[in-house]
N, C-alpha and C positions, 0 to 999 in steps of 0.2 A: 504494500500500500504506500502509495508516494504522496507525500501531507507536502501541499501549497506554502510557496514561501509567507504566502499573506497570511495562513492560518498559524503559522508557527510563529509569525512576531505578533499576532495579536496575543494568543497562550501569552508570551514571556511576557506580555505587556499585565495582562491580567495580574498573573502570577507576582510580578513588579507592583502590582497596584495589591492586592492583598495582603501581600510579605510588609507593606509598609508599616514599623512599629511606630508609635511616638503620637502619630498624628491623628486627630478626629476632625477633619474635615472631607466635606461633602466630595469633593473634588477628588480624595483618594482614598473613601471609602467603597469596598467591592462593590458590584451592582449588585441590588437586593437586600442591601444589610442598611443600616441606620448608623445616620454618621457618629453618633454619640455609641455606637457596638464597639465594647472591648474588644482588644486582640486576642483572636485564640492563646491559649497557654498550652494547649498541650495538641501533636500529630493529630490525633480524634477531632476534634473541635477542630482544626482546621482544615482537616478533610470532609468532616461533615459541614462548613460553610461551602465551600469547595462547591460539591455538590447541591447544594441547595439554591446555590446561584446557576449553577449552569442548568438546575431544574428549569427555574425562573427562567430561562434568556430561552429555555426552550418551549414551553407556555405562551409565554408573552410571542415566541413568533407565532403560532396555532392560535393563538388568540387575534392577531393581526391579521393574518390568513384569512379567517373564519366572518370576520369585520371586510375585507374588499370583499367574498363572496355575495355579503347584505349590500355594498356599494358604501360603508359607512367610513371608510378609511382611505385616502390617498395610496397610491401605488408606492410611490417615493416610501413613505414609513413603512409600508409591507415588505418591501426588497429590504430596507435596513433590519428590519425585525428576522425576516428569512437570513438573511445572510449572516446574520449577528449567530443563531442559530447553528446555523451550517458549521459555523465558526467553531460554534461550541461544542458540539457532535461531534466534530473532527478532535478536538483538543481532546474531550474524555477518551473518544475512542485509541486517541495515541498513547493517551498516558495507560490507560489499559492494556493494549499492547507491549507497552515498557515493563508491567507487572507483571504480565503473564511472562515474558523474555528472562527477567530476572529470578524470578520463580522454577523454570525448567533449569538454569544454569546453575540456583543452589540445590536444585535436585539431582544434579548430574557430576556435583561434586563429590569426589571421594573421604573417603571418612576416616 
């Protein structure tokens, strides 16, 4: 599977935008979280934000979708919603790929 140079700097951009400690503002906190949201403290809690955002980005496109079929949404926000999307689906699906790769390779290690 060959991932889109655009999809892979959006990932690191994300990832860049959640990693960020220190700050509570609107502007670099993840999509879907509340600028006043703590920073995870612990791997769990940031994997389950993780996910819960890219639930969200993939909703909110099916949601945009489902609004131009009614005629009630511009085309323009439905490609950025689909695309934001597509974006997201590729990133999980990579970083899935990465865990499953890493998993067969410490299964394949001798003991």
């Amino acid at each position: 599977m060959a991932i889109a140079p655009a999809a892979a700097t959006s990932a690191y951009q994300a990832i860049a935008k959640m990693g960020a400690s220190g700050t509570s503002s609107a502007a670099t906190a993840p999509m879907g979280t509340s600028p006043t949201a703590t920073a995870p403290t612990t791997f769990s809690q940031f994997l389950d934000g993780a996910v819960k955002d890219a639930l969200h980005t993939i909703r909110q496109g099916e949601t945009m979708t489902s609004k131009a079929v009614e005629g009630k949404a511009s085309m323009v926000n439905v490609v950025n919603a689909v695309n934001n999307a597509e974006l997201t689906l590729d990133t999980v699906v990579a970083v899935r790929d990465k865990v499953i790769s890493a998993y067969q390779s410490i299964m394949q290690m001798p003991i």
